[in-house]
N, C-alpha and C positions, 0 to 999 in steps of 0.2 A: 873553726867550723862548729856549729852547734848541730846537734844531734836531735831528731827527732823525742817526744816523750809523751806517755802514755794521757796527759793528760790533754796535752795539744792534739792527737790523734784523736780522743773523744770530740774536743772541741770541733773541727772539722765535722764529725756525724752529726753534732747536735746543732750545726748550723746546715747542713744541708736537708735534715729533716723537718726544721722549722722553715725554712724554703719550701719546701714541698706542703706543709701543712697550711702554710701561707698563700701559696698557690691553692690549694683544696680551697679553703676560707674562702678566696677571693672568687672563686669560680659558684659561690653557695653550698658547696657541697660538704660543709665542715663549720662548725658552729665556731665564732670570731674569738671568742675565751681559750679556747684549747690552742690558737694557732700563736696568741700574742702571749701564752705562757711558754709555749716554746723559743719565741723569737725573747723571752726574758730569759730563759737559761741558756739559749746559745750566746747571750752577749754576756752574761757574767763567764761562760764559759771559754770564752774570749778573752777579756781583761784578766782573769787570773792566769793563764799560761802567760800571756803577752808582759805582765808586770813582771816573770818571773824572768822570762826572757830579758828583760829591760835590768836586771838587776844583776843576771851574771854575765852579759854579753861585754860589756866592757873590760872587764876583767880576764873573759876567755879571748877576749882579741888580743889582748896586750901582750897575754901568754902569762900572765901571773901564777907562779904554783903555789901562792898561799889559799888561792881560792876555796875555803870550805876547809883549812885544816885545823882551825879552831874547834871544827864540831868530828874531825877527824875522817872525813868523806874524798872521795876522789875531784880534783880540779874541775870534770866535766859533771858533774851529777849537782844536785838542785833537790831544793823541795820537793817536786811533781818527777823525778825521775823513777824511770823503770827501773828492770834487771836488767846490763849490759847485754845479758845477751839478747834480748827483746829491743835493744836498740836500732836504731836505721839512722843512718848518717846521713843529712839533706846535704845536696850538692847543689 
């Protein structure tokens, strides 16, 4: 099971407010540069959780518990992870 992480949670906001601002833009009401800077950081903010995703999901399926003990971290944690306890478990 992979765990929710704080930078994935950002990602979610930073695409749905570049939605909105894209919407605004599209309607005139918001100038086209402000909307297609956000629709640039919601997609890098995408592909960095999502690679990171890509990199320990295979390892946390298999069950592998070497995952990350070279650098001395727990099995489920990552780059982008939170404080456990700030964590939420997606089902």
């Amino acid at each position: 099971m992979l765990e929710a992480r704080d930078l994935g949670r950002l990602k979610t906001w930073t695409q749905a407010v570049a939605a909105g601002l894209g919407g605004l833009a599209a309607a005139g009401a918001l100038d086209d540069t402000i909307a297609e800077w956000a629709l640039v950081i919601a997609l890098v903010l995408t592909w960095v959780p999502g690679l990171d995703y890509a990199r320990l999901a295979p390892r946390l399926l298999r069950g592998d518990p070497t995952v990350g003990a070279a650098r001395g971290v727990k099995s489920s944690e990552s780059t982008f992870s939170s404080s456990p306890a700030s964590r939420q478990t997606l089902r």
